[in-house]
C-alpha beads as a LAMMPS data file, in Angstrom:
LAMMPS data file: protein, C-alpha beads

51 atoms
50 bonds

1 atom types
1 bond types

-500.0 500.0 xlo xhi
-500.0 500.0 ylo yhi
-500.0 500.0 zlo zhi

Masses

1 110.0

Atoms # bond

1 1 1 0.000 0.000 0.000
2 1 1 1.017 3.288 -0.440
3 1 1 1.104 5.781 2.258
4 1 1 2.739 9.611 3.340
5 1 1 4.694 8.919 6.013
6 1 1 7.272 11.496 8.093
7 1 1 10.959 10.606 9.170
8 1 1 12.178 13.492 9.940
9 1 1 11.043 17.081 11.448
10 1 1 10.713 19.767 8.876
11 1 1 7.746 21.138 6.957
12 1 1 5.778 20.043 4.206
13 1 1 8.656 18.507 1.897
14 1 1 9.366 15.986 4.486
15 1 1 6.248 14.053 3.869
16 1 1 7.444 11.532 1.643
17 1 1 4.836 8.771 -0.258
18 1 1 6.234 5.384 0.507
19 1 1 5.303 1.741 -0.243
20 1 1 4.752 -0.341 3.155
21 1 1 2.740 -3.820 3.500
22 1 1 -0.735 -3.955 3.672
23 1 1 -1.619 -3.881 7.202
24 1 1 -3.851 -7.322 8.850
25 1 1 -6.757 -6.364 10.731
26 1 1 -6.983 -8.272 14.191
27 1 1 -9.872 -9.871 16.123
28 1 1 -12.557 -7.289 15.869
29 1 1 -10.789 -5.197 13.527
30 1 1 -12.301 -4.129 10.048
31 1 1 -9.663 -2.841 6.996
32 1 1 -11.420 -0.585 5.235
33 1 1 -9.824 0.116 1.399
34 1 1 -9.192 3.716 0.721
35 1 1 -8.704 4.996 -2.723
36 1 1 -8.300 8.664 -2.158
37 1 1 -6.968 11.074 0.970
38 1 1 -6.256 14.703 0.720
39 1 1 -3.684 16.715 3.362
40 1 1 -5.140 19.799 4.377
41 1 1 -3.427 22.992 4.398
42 1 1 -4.023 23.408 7.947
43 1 1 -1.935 20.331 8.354
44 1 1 0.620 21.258 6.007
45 1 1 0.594 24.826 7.897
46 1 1 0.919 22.991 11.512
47 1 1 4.023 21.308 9.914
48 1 1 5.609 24.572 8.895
49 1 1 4.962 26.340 12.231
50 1 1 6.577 23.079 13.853
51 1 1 10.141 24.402 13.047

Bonds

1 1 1 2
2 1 2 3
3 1 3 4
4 1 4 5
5 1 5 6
6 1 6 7
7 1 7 8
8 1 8 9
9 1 9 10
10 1 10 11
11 1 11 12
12 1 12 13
13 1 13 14
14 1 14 15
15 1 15 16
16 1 16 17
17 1 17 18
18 1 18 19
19 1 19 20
20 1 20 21
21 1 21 22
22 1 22 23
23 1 23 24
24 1 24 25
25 1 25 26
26 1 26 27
27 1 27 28
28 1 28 29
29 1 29 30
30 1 30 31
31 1 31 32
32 1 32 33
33 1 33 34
34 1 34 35
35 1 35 36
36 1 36 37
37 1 37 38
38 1 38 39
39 1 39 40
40 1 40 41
41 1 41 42
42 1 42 43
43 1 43 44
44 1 44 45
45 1 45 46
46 1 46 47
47 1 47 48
48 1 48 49
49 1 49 50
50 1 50 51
């Protein structure tokens, strides 16, 4: 699956689009598929102000 996933503190151009196994739902658990996710600017903005 793909995913944006942070390693290191900085501001937007540290969220980097990775490829990490698909993750196994336990006992209880459902995996819902998701096709589509958007960042915000208020969370790119938070990122910024993080410095």
């Amino acid at each position: 699956m793909r995913a944006v996933q942070i390693t290191r503190f900085g501001g937007p151009e540290v969220l980097d689009v990775v490829d990490l196994p698909a993750p196994v739902p336990g006992d209880g658990q459902k995996l819902y598929e998701v096709h589509t996710a958007g960042v915000n600017f208020a969370d790119t903005h938070h990122r910024l102000s993080a410095n």
